[in-house]
TORTOR-798611 format. One line per field, with one value per residue: residue in three letters; x, y, z of N, C-alpha, C in turn. Coordinates in steps of 0.2 Angstrom, whole numbers. Each point is the difference from the previous one (the first is absolute). Last residue first. Example, Ala and Ser with C-alpha at 12.3 -4.5 7.8 and 13.67 -1.06 7.14 Angstrom:
<nodes>
resn <- SER / ALA .
n.u <- 64 / 2 .
n.v <- -11 / -28 .
n.w <- 35 / 0 .
ca.u <- 4 / -4 .
ca.v <- 6 / 6 .
ca.w <- 1 / 0 .
c.u <- -4 / 4 .
c.v <- 5 / 6 .
c.w <- 3 / 0 .
</nodes>
This chain:
<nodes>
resn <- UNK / UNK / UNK / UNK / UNK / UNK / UNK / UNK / UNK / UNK / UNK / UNK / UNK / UNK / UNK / UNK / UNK / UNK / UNK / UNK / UNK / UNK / UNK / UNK / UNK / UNK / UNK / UNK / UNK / UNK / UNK / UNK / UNK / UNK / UNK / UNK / UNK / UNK / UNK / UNK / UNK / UNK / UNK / UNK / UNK / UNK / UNK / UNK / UNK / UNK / UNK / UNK / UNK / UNK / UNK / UNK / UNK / UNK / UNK / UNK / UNK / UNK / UNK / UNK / UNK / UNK / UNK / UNK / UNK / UNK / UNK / UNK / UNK / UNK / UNK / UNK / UNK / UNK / UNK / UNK / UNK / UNK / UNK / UNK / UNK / UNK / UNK / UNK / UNK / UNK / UNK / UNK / UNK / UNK / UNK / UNK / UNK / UNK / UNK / UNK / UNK / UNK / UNK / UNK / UNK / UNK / UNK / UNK / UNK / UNK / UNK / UNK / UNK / UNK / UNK / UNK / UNK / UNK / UNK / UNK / UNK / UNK / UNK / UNK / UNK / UNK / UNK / UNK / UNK / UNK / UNK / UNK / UNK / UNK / UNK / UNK / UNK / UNK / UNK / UNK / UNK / UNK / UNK / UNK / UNK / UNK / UNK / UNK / UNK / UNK / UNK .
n.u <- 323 / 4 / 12 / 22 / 9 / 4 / 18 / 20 / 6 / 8 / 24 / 15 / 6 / 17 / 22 / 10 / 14 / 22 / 16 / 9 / 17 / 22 / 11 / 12 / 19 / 18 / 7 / 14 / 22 / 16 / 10 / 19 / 23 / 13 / -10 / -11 / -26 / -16 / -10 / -21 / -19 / -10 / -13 / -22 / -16 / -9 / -22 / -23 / -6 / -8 / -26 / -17 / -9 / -20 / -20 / -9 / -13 / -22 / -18 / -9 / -6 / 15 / 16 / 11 / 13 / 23 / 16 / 12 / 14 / 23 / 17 / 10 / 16 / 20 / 9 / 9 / 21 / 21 / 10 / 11 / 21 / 14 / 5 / 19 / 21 / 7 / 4 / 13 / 11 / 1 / 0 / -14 / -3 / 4 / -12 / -22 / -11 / -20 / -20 / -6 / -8 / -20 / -18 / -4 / -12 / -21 / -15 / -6 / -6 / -19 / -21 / -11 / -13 / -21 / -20 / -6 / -14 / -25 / -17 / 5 / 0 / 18 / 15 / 7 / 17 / 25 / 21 / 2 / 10 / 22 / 12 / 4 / 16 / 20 / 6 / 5 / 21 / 16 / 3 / 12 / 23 / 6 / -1 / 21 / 21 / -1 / 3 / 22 / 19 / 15 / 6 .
n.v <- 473 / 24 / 15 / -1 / 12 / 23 / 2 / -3 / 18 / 19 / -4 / 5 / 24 / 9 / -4 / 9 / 19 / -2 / -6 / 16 / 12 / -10 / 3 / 19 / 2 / -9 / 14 / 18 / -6 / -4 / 19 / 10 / -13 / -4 / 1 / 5 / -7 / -19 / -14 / 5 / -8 / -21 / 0 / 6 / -15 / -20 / 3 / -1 / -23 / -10 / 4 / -15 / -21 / -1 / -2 / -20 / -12 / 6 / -5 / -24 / -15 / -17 / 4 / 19 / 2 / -10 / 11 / 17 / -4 / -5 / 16 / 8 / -10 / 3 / 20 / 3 / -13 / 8 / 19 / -1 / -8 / 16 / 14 / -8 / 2 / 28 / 13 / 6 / 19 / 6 / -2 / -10 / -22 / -15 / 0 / -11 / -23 / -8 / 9 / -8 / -21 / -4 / 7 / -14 / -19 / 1 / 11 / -7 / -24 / -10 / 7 / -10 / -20 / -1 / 6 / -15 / -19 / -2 / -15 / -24 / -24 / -15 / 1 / 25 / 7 / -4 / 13 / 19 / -5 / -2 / 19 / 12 / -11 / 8 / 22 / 0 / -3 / 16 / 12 / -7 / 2 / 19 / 4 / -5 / 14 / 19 / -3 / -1 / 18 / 5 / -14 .
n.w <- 402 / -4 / 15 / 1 / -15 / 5 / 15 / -11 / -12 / 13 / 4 / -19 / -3 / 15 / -6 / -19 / 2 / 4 / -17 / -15 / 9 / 2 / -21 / -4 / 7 / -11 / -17 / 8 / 5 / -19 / -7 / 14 / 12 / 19 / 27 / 22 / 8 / -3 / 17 / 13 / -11 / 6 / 19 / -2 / -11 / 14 / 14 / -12 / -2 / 17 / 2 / -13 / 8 / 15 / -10 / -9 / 13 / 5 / -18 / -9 / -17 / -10 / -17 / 4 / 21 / 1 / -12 / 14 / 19 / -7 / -5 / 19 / 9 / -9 / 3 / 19 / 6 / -9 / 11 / 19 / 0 / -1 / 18 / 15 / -7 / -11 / -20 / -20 / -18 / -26 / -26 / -17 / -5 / 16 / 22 / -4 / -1 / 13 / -8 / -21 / -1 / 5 / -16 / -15 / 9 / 12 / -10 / -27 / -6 / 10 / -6 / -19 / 1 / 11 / -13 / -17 / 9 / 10 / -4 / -8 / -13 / -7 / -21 / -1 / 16 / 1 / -8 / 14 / 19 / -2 / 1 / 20 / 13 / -5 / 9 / 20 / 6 / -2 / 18 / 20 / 2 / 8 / 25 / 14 / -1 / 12 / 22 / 5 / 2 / 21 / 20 .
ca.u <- 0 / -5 / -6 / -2 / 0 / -3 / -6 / -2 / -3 / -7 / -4 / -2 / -4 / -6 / -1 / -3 / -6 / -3 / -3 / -6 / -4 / -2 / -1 / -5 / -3 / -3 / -5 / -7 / -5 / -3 / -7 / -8 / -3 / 4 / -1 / 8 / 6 / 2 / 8 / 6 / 1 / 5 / 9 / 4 / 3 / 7 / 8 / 2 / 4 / 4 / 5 / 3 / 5 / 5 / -1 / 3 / 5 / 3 / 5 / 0 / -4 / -5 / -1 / -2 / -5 / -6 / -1 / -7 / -8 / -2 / -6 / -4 / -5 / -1 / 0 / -5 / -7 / -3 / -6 / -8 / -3 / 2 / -2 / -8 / -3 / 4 / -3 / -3 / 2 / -1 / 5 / -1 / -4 / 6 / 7 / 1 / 7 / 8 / 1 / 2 / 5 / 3 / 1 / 1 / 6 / 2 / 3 / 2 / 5 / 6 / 4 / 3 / 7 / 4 / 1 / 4 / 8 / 9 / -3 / -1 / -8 / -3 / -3 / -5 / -3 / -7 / -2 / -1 / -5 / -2 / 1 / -4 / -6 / -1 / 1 / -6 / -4 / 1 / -5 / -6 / -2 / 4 / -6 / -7 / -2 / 0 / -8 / -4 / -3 / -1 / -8 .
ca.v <- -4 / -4 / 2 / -5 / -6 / 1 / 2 / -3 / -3 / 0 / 0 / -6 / -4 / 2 / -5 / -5 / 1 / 2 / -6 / -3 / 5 / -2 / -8 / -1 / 3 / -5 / -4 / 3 / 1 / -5 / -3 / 3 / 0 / 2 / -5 / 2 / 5 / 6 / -7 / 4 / 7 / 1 / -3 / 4 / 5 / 0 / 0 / 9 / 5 / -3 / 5 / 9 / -3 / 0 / 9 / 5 / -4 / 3 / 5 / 4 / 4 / -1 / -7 / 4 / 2 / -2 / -4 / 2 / 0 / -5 / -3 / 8 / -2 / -7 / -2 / 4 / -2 / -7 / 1 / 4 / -5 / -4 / 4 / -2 / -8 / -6 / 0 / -4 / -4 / 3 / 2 / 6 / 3 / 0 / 4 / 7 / 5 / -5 / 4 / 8 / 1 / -1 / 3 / 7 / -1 / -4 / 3 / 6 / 2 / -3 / 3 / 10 / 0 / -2 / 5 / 7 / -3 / 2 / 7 / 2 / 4 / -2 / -5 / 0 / 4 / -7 / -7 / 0 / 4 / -7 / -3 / 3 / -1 / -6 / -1 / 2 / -7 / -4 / 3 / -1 / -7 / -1 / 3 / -6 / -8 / 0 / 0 / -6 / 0 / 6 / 1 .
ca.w <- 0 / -6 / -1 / 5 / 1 / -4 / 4 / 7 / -8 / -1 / 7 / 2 / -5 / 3 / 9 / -2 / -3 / 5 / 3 / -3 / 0 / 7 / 1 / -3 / 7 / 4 / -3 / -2 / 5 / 4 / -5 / 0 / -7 / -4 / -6 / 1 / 5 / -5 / -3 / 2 / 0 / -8 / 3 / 3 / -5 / -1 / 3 / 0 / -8 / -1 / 8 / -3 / -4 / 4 / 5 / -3 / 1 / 5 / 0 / 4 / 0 / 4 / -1 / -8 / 1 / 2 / -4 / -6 / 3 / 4 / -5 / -3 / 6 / -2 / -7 / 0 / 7 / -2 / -7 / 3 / 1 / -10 / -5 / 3 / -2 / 6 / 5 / 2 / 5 / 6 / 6 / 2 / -5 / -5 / 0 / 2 / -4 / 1 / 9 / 0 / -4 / 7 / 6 / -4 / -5 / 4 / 6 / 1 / -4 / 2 / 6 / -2 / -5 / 5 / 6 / -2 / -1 / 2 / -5 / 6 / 0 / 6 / 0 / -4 / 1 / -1 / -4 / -6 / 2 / 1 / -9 / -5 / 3 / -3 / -4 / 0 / 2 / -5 / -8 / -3 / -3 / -7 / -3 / 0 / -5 / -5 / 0 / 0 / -6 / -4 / 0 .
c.u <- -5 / 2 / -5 / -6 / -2 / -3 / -5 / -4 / 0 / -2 / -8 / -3 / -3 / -7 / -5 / -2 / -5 / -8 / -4 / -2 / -7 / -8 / -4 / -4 / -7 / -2 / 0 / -5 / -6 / -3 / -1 / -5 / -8 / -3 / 6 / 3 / 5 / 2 / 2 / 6 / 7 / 1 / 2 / 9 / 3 / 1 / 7 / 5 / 0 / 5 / 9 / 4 / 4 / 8 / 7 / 3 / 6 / 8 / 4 / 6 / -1 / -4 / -6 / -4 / -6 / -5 / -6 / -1 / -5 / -8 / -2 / -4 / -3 / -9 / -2 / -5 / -7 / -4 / 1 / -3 / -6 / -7 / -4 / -4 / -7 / -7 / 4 / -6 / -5 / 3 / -4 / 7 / 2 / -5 / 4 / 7 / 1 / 5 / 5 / 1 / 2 / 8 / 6 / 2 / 4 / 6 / 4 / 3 / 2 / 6 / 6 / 3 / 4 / 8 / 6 / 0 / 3 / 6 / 5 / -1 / 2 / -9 / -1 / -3 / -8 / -6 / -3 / -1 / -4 / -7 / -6 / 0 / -4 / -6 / -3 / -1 / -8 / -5 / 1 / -6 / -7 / -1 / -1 / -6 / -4 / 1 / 1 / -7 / -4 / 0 / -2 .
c.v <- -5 / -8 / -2 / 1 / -5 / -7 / 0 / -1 / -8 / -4 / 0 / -2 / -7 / -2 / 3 / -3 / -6 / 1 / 2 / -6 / -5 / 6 / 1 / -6 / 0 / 4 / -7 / -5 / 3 / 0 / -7 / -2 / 5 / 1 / 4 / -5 / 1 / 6 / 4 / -4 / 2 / 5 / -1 / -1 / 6 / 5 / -3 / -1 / 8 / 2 / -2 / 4 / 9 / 0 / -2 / 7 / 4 / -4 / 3 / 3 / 4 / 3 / -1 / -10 / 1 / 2 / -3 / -6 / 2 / 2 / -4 / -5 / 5 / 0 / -4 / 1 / 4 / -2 / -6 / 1 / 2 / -5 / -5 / 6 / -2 / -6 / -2 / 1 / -4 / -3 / 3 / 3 / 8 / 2 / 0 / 2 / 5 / 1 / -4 / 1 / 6 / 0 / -3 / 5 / 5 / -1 / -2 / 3 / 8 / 3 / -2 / 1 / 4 / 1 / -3 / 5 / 6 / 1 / 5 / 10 / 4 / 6 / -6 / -9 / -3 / 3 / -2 / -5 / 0 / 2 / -7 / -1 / 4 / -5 / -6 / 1 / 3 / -5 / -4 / 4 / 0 / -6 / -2 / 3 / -3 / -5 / 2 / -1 / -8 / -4 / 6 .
c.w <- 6 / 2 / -7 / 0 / 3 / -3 / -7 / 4 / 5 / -4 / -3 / 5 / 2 / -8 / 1 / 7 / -1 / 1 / 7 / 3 / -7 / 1 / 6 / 1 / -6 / 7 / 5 / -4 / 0 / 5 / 2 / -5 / 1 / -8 / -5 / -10 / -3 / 1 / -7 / -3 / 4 / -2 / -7 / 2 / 2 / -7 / -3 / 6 / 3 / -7 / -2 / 5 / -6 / -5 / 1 / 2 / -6 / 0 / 5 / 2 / 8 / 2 / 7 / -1 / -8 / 2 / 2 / -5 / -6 / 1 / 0 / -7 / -4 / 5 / -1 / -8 / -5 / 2 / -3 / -8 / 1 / 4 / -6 / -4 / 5 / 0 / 4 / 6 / 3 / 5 / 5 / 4 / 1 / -8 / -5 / -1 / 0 / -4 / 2 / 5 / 2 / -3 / 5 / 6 / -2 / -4 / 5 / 10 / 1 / -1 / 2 / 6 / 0 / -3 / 4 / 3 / -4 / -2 / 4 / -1 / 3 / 3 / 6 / -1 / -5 / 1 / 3 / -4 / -6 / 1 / 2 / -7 / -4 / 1 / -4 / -6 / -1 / 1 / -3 / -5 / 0 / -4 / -9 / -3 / 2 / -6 / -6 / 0 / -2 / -8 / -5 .
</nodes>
């Protein structure tokens, strides 16, 4: 079971990676005025991001989570952007609310997973990473409330 939420995590950044490519090429010739808000998250949050936090430990030698730990931040990641997608496309923020509560909980269990970490510049630049996505959650929460509200 050790280190199977992180390949599945691992694939599925990749997998979102690529969704947010596919996203992208129809975005513009289907009018969808969403479609490079949804591109970027895809690819940047949901991918890149979900990439980095599932290679954590061998990025960083650190020691693994324990496996109900690896799967609470998947859960909580994968459903974290699930709600902000759905809520951010149906203009409703309490949905997006909820979907950030979930991100600001798996950067924490991706946070404590840099513990005891053997490489420190790498730790310091992917605790950099996680401190800007941190940041970015409560941005995007009010740029959410802030949209819904016009629409």
């Amino acid at each position: 079971m050790n280190g199977v939420p992180e390949r599945v995590g691992y694939a599925a950044g990749v997998g979102f990676i690529v969704l947010g490519g596919l996203v992208a090429a129809v975005a513009g010739p289907l009018h969808f005025d969403r479609g490079s808000w949804l591109a970027a998250y895809l690819v940047l949050v949901c991918g890149v991001a979900q990439c980095a936090i599932s290679n954590q430990r061998l990025t960083l030698g650190a020691a693994p989570l324990r496996p109900a730990q690896q799967w609470m931040l998947f859960g909580s990641w994968n459903i974290g952007n699930a709600l902000v997608v759905a809520g951010a496309l149906a203009a409703i923020p309490v949905i997006t609310d909820a979907g950030g509560l979930l991100l600001v909980a798996g950067l924490v269990l991706a946070g404590a997973g840099t513990r005891h970490a053997q490489r420190p510049i790498a730790v310091a630049l992917l605790r950099a990473f996680y401190l800007v996505l941190a940041v970015s959650i409560p941005v995007g929460l009010v740029l959410s409330h802030l949209r819904a509200g016009h629409t």
